[in-house]
C-alpha positions as CSV (number, residue, x, y, z in Angstrom):
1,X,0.0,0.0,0.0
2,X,1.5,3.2,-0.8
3,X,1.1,6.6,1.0
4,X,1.1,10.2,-0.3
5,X,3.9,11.8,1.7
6,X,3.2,14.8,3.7
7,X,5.0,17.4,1.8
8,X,1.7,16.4,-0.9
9,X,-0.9,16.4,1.3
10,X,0.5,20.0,2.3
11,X,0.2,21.3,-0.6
12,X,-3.3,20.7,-0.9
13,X,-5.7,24.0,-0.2
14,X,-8.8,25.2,0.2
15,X,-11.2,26.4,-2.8
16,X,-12.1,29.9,-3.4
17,X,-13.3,32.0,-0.1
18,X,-13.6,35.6,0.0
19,X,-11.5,36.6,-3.2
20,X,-12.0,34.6,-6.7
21,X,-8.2,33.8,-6.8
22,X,-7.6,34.2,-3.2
23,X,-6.6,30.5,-1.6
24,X,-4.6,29.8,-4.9
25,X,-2.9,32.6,-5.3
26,X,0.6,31.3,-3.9
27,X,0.3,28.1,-6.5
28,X,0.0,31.0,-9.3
29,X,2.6,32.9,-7.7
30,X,5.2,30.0,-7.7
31,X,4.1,28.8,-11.2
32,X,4.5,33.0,-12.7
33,X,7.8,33.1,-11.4
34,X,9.0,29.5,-12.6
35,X,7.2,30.3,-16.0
36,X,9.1,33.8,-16.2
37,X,12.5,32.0,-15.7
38,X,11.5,29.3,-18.4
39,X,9.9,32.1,-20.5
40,X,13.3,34.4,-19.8
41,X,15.5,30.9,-20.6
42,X,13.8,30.6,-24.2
43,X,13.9,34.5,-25.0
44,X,17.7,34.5,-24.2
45,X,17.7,31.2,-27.0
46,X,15.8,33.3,-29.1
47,X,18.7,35.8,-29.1
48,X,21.7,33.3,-29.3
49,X,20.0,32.1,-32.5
50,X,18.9,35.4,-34.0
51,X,22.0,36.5,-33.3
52,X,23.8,33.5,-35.2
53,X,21.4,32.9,-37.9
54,X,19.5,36.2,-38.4
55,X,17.2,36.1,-40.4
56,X,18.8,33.7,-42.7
57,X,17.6,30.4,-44.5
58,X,18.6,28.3,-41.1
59,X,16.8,30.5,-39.2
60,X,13.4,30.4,-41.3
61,X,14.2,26.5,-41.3
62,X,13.8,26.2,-37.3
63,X,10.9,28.8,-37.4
64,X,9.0,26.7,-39.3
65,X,10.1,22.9,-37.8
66,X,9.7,24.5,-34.2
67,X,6.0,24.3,-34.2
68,X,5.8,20.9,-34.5
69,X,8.5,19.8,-31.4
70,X,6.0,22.6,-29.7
71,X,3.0,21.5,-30.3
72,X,3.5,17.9,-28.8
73,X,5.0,19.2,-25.8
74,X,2.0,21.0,-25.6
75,X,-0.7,18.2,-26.5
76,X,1.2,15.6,-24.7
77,X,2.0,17.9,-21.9
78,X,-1.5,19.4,-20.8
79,X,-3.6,17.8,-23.3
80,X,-3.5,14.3,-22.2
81,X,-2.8,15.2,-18.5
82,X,-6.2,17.2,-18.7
83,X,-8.0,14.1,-19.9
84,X,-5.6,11.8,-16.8
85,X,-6.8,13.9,-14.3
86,X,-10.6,13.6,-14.4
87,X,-10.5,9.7,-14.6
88,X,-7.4,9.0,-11.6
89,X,-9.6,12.0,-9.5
90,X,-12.4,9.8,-9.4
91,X,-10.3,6.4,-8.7
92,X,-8.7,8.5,-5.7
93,X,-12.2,9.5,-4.2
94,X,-13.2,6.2,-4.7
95,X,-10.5,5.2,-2.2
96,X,-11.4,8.2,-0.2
97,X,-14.8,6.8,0.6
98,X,-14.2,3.6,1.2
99,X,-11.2,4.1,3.0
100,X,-12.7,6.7,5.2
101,X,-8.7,8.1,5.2
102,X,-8.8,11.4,4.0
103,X,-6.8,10.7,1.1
104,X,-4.1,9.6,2.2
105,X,-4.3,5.7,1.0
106,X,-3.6,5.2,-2.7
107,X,-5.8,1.9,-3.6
108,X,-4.4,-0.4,-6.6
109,X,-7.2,0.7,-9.3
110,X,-5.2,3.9,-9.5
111,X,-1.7,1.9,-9.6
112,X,-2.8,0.4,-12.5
113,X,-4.4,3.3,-13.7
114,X,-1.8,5.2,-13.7
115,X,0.9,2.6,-15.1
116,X,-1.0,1.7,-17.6
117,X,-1.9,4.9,-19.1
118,X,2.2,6.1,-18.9
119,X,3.1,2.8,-20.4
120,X,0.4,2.8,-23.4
121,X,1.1,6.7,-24.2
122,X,5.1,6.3,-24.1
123,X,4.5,3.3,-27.1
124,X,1.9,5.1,-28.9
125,X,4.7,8.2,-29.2
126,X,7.2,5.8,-29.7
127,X,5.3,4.6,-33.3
128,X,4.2,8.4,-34.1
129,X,8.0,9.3,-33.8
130,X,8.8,6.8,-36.2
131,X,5.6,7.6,-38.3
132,X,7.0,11.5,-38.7
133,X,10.8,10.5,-39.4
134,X,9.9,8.8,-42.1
135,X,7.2,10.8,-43.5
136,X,9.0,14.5,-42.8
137,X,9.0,15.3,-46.6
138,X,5.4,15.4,-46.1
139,X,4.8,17.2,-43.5
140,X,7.5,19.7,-44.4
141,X,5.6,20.4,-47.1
142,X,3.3,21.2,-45.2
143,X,4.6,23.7,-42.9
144,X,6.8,25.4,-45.6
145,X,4.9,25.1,-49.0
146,X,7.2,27.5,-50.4
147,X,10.6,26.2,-49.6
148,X,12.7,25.1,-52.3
149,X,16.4,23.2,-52.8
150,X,18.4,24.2,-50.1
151,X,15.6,25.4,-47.8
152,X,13.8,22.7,-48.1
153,X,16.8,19.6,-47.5
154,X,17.9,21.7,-44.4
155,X,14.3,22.0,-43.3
156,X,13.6,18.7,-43.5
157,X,17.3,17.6,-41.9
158,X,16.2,19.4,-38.9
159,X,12.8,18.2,-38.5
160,X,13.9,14.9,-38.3
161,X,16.3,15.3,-35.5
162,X,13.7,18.0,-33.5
163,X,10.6,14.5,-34.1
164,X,13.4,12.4,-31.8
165,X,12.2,14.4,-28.7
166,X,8.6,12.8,-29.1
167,X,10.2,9.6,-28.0
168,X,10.8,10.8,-24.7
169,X,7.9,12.4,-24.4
170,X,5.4,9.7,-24.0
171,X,5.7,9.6,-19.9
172,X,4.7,13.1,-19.6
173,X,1.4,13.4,-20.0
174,X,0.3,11.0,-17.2
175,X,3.4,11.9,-15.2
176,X,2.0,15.8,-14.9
177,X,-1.4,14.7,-14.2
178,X,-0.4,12.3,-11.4
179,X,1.5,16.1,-10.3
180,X,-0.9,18.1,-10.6
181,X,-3.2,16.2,-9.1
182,X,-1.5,16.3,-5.8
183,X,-0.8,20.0,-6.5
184,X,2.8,19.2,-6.6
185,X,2.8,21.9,-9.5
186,X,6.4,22.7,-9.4
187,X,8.3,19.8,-10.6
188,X,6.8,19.7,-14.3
189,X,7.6,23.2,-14.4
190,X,10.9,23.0,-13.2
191,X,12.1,20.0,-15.4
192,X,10.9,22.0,-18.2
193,X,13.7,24.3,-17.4
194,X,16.3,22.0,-17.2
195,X,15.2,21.1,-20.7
196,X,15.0,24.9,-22.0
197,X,18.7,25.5,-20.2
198,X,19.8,22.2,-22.3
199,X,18.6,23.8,-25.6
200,X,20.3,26.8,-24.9
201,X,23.3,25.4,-23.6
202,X,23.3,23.5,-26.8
203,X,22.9,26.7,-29.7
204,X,25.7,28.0,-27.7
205,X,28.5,25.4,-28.0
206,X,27.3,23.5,-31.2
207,X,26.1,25.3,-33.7
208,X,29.2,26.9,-35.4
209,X,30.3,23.2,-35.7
210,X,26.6,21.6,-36.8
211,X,24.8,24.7,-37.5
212,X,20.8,24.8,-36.9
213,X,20.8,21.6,-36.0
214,X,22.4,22.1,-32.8
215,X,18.6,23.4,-32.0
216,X,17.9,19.7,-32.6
217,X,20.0,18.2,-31.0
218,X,19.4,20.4,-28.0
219,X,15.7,19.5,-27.9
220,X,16.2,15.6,-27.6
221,X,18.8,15.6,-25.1
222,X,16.6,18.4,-23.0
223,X,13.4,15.8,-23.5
224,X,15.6,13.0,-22.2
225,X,16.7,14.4,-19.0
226,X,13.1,16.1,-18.3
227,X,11.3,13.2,-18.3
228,X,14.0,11.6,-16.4
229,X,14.1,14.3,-13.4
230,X,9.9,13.7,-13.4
231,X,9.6,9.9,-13.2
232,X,12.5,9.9,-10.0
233,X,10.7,12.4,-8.7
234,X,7.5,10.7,-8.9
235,X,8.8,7.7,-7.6
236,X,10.4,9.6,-4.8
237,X,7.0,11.1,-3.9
238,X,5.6,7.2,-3.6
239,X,2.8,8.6,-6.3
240,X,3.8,6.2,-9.0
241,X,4.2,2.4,-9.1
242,X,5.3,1.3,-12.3
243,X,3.7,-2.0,-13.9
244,X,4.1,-3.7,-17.1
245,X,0.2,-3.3,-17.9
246,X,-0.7,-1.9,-21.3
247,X,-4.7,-1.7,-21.0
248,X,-6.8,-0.1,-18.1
249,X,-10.9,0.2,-19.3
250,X,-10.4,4.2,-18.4
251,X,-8.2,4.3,-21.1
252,X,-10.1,3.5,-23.8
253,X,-12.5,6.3,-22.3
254,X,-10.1,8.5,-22.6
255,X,-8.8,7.4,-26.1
256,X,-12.5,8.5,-27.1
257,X,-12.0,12.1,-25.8
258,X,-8.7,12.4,-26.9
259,X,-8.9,13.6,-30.3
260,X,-10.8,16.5,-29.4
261,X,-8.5,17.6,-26.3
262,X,-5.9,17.6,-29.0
263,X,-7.5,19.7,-31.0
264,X,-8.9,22.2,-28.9
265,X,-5.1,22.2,-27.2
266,X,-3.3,23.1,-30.5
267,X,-5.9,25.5,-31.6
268,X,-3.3,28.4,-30.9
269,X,-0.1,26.7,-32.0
270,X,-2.1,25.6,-35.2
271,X,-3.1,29.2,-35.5
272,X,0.3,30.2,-35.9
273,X,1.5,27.2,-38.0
274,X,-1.4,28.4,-40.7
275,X,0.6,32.1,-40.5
276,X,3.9,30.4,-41.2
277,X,3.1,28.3,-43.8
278,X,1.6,30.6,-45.9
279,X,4.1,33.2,-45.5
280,X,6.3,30.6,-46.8
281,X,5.5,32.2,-50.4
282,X,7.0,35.3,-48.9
283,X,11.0,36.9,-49.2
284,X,13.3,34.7,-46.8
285,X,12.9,36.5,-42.9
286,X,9.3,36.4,-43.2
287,X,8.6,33.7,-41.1
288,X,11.5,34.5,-39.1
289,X,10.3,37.3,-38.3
290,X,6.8,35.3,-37.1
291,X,8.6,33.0,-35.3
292,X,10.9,36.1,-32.8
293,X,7.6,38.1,-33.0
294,X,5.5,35.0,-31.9
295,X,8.4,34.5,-28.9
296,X,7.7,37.8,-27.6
297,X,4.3,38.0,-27.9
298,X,3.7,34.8,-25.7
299,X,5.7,35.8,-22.6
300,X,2.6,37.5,-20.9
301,X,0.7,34.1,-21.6
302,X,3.4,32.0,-20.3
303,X,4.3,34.1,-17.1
304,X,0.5,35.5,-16.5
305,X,-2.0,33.0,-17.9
306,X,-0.7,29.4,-17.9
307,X,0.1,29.1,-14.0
308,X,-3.3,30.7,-13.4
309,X,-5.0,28.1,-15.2
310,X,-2.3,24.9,-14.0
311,X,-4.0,25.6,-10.8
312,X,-7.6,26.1,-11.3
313,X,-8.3,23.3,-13.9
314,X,-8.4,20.6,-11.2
315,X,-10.5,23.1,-9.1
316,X,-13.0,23.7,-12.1
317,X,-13.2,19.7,-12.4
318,X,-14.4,19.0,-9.2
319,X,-17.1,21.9,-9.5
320,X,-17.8,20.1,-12.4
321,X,-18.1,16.7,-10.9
322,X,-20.4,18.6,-8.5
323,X,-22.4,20.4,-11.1
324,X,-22.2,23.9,-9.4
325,X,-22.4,25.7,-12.5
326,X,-23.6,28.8,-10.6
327,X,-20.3,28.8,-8.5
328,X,-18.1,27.8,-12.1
329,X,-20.1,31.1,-13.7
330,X,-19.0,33.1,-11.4
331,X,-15.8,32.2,-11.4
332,X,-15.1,32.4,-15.3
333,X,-16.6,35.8,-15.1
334,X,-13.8,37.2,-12.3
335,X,-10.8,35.2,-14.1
336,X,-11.2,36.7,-17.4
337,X,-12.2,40.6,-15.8
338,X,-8.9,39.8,-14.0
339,X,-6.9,38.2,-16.8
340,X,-8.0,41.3,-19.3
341,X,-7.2,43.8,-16.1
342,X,-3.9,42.3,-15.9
343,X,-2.7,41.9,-19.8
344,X,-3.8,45.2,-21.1
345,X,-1.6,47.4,-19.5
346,X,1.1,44.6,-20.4
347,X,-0.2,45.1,-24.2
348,X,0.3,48.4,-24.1
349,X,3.6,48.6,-22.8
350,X,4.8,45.9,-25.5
351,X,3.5,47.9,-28.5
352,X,4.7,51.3,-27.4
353,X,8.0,49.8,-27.0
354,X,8.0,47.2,-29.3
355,X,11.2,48.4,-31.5
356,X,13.7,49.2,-28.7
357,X,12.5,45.8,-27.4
358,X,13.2,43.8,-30.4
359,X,16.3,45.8,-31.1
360,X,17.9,44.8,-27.3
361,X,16.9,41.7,-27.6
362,X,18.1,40.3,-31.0
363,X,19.8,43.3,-33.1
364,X,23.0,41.3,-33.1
365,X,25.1,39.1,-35.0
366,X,23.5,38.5,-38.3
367,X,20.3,40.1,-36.9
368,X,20.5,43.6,-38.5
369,X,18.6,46.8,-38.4
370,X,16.2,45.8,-41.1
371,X,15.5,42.7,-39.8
372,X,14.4,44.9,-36.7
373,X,12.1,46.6,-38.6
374,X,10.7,44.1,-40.0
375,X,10.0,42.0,-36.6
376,X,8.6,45.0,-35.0
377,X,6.4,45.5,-37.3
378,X,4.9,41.7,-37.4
379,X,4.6,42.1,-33.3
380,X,1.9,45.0,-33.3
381,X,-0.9,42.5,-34.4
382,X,0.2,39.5,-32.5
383,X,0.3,41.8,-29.5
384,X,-3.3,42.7,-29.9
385,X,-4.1,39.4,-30.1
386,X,-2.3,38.6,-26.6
387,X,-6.1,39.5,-24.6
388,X,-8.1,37.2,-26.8
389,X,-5.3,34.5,-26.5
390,X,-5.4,34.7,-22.4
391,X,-9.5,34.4,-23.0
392,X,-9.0,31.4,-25.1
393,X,-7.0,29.5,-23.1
394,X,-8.8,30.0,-20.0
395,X,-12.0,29.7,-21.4
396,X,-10.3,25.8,-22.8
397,X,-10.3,24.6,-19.6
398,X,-14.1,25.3,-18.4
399,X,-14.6,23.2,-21.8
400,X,-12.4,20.3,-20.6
401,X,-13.8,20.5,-17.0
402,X,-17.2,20.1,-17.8
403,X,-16.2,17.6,-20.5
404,X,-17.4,19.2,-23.7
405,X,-14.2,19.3,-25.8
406,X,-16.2,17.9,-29.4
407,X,-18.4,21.2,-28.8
408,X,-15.2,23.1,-29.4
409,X,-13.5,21.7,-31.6
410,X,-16.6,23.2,-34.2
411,X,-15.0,26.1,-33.2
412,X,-11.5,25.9,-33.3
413,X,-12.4,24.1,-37.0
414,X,-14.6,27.2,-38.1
415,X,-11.8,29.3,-36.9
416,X,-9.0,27.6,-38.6
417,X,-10.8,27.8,-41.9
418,X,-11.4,31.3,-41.5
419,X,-7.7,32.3,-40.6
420,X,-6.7,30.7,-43.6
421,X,-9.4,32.7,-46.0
422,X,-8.5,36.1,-44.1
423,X,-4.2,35.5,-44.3
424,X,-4.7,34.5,-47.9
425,X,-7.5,37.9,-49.1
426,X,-4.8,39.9,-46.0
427,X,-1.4,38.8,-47.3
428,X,-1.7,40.4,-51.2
429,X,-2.4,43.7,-49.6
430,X,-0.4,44.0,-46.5
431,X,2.5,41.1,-46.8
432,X,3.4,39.1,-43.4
433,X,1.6,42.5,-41.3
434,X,-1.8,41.4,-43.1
435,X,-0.8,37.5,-41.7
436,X,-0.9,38.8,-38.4
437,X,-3.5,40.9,-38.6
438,X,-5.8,38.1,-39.4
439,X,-4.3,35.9,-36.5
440,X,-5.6,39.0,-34.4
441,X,-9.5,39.1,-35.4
442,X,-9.7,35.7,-35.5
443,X,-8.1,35.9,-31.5
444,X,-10.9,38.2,-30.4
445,X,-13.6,36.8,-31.9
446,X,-13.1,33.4,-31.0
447,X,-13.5,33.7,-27.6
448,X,-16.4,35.4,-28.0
449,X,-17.8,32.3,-29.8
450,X,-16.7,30.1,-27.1
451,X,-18.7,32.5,-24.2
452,X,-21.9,32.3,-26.2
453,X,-21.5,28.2,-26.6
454,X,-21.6,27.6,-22.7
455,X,-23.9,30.3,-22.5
456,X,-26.7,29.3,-25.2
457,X,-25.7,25.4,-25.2
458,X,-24.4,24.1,-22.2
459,X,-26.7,26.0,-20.7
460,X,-23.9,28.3,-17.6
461,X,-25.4,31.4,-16.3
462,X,-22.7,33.4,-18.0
463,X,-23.4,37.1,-18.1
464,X,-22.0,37.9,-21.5
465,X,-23.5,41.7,-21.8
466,X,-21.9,43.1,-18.4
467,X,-18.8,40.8,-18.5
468,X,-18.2,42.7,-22.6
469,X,-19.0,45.8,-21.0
470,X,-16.5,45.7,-18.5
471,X,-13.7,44.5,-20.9
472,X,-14.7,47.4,-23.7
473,X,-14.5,49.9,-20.2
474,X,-10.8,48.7,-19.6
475,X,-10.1,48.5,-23.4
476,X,-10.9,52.3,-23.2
477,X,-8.3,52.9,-20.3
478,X,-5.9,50.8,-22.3
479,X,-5.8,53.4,-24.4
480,X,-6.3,56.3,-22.6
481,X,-3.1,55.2,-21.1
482,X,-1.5,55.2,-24.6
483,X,-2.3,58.3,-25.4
484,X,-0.6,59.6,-21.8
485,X,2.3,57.1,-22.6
486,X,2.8,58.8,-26.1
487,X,2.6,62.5,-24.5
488,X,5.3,61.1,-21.9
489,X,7.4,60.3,-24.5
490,X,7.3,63.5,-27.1
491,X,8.2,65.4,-24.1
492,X,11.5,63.6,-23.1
493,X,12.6,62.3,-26.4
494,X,13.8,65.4,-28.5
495,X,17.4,63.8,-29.1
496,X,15.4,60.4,-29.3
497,X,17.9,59.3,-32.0
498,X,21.1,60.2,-30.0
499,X,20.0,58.3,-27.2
500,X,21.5,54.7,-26.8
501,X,19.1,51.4,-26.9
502,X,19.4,51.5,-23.0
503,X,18.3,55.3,-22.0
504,X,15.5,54.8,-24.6
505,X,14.2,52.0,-22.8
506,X,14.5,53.6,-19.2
507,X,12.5,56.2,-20.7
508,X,9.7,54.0,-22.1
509,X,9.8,52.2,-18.3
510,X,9.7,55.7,-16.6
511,X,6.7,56.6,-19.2
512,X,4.7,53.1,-18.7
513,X,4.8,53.3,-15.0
514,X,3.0,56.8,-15.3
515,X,0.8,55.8,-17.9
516,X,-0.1,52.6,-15.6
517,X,-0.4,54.7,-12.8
518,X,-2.7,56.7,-15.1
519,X,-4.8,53.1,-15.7
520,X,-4.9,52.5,-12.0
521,X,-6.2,55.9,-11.4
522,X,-9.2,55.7,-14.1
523,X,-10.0,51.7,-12.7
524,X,-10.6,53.1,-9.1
525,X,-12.4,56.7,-10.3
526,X,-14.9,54.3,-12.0
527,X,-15.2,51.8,-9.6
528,X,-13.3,48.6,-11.4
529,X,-14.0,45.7,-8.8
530,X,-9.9,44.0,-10.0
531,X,-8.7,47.5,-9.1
532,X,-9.8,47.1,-5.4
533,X,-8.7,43.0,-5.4
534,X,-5.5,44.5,-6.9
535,X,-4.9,46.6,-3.8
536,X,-6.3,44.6,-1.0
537,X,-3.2,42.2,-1.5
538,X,-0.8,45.2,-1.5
539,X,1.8,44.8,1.8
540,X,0.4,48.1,3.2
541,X,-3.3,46.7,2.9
542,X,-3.0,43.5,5.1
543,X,-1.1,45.9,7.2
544,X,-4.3,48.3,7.8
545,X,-6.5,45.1,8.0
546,X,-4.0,43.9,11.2
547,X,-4.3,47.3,12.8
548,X,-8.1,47.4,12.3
549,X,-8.4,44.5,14.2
């Protein structure tokens, strides 16, 4: 019989009480700051390569082979843990009841459960990695249409070493279930930046011997020692037994569900394939240029969004279970008021800043001025976007929680289709900017799609009119706080082009943090109920609350 060690049972905490976030905030916390050393680990990647390849052929060869390595990380990563953690939850309040033991005894249905869902996944990657070695002239074609010769032998070169890390990723998806599920949130986290650090580490000391492929080769040894650090870490925990059992009757169950988790999970990722490949058409740096942009635009998802949601999905399961869709209502309506709150201000600051940003971050190396320009440039629309992403991928997991993935996946199909008509009528009048700016409508609208689903079909009391009213109020401050950025900025930048990359960017800090301060201000004089959650867990507000008492 095996016990869940105390340091698990720990970690465990109470649901929501008097704030929406307030009992899982320290979870977010710890998975924000991991997430903004991983997401600081791949931008600083980002820069070794730009700064070795540019926005050469190599370059646009890993731009447009990265997605795939991505995606699976991605699908195998969350996807299939989202669909784990339902079915082991229910095996472990199983045991619960008839145990009487609080949790703490681990019965053998979820021993074999769990074994044989981590064994079965880890063979079915095993055949899908052989399935895309083989066939990578295919799919290259698919990503890159447009590459030819050269472009396309190194492309395909380097896809078939970046498909290799699928063979070490079969473990994970049951592994960062069987995690989260006893809120041990860090580890996954944390292995994933021993794996980014590899990949670095890698670009750095290989690639003026093997060229882009040290990106390859970086990815499959990162894999292999991630999933390692997991599993001994799982068995160190006592959460995982391993058997040689291949078939559990959950998993078929789950096999069922799977294909639409998948799809609903690379909606985005897909999204951005669709803008790469048919850029491919375009003057080498194009997709380049996507794929830096794309880097950048993502790190306010990755630090802000993605922890938030870690920890609420196996919250929002367990309403689910309980069918308090009143309670769940509420709850979506707070987390995306908050998660707008939070990213436009972000947005703002990105946009406003966007060249000096790009230009410290890459303009090195083979990464020139004009590719610069052209970077900047592609990162105004995916910015934009950034809002509707955050909605998206919340709004994903209230799906998954109450089970409805095929109702989705109509709209992340619709979608798709509908990116690809607007990039193709956008790109012949506005190049790569009119690829983005398609990725951008489509972002914003499909959230709203997915808010009037559970709303009109799966019947949650979602209050759609004063949750868009609230977002269009803060849009509104967004860019009143523009404007005051922009007035910051003409007053102290009359030598603007003698100043150095550095004192440009203190500027734009010392003009954000007004302008924000601005936002702030307009959020309270209106009566913004995030503004006065934003405060009460200021330092000096729990100090007021002590004295009060």
């Amino acid at each position: 019989m095996i016990t869940i060690p105390q340091r698990v049972r720990r970690n465990s905490s109470k649901f929501f009480t008097h704030n929406p976030f307030g009992e899982i905030l320290g979870n977010t916390l710890l998975l924000s700051l991991i997430g903004l050393f991983n997401r600081s680990l791949t931008v600083v990647t980002q820069i070794v390569i730009a700064s070795r390849f540019g926005t050469s052929l190599q370059a646009d060869a890993y731009s447009a082979t990265e997605i795939i390595p991505d995606l699976f990380i991605v699908l195998i990563g969350s996807g299939l843990s989202m669909a784990f953690i339902p079915h082991y939850d229910r095996f472990r309040t199983a045991a619960n009841r008839s145990n009487r033991s609080k949790g703490i005894v681990q019965n053998q249905e979820q021993r074999n459960f769990a074994s044989a869902f981590i064994l079965s996944i880890t063979l079915l990657f095993l055949g899908l990695t052989l399935l895309l070695f083989i066939g990578a002239p295919v799919v290259v074609s698919l990503l890159a249409p447009g590459f030819e010769g050269e472009a396309r032998t190194t492309t395909i070169s380097l896809f078939r070493i970046m498909v290799l890390t699928l063979a070490f990723l079969g473990p994970e998806a049951g592994l960062r279930g069987l995690f989260h599920t006893y809120k041990e949130f860090a580890t996954p986290d944390l292995s994933r930046f021993v794996y980014n650090l590899i990949l670095l580490l890698s670009v750095i000391f290989f690639s003026d011997r093997l060229s882009i492929q040290s990106v390859g080769i970086g990815m499959v040894g990162g894999a292999a020692i991630m999933i390692g650090i997991q599993m001994r870490r799982a068995f160190q925990l006592g959460i995982l037994e391993f058997k040689w059992r291949l078939y559990h009757p959950a998993i078929t169950e789950i096999l069922r569900k799977t294909p639409a988790i998948l799809i609903v999970l690379a909606w985005p990722m897909l999204l951005l394939a669709i803008d790469r490949s048919i850029s491919s058409s375009l003057d080498a740096g194009n997709i380049a240029a996507l794929g830096y942009a794309n880097r950048i635009s993502m790190l306010p998802i990755g630090i802000l969004v993605l922890p938030l949601i870690t920890v609420l999905y196996p919250e929002f399961s367990a309403m689910a279970n309980r069918a308090n869709h009143t309670k769940m209502s509420e709850q979506i309506d707070a987390g995306l008021r908050m998660l707008i709150f939070i990213a436009l201000p972000i947005c703002v600051g990105i946009i406003t800043s966007r060249h000096e940003i790009v230009r410290l971050l890459f303009e090195r190396g083979q990464f020139d001025a004009n590719a610069t320009l052209l970077t900047s440039n592609v990162l105004i629309f995916y910015i934009i976007a950034v809002p509707g992403f955050a909605m998206v991928f919340f709004l994903r997991g209230i799906y998954l929680s109450i089970e409805k993935a095929w109702s989705l996946c109509l709209i992340c199909l619709a979608t798709w289709g509908c990116n690809i008509v607007l990039n193709l009528i956008f790109i012949r009048f506005w190049g790569v900017q009119g690829v983005t700016l398609a990725t951008a409508l489509i972002a914003i609208i499909t959230p709203l799609l997915m808010l009037y689903n559970l709303k009109e079909k799966h019947h949650l009391p979602i209050r759609i009119k004063t949750l868009l009213v609230a977002i269009v109020q803060m849009c509104l401050f967004a860019l009143a706080m523009m404007w005051v950025f922009d007035q910051i900025i003409q007053l102290g930048s009359k030598n603007w082009i003698e100043l150095s990359t550095l004192r440009k960017l203190s500027l734009l800090a010392i003009g954000w943090l007004i302008s924000l301060a601005f936002y702030l201000l307009s959020a309270w004089i209106f009566k913004v109920p995030e503004i006065r959650w934003v405060f009460n867990k200021l330092p000096f507000a729990n100090l007021n609350k002590k004295e009060e008492r």
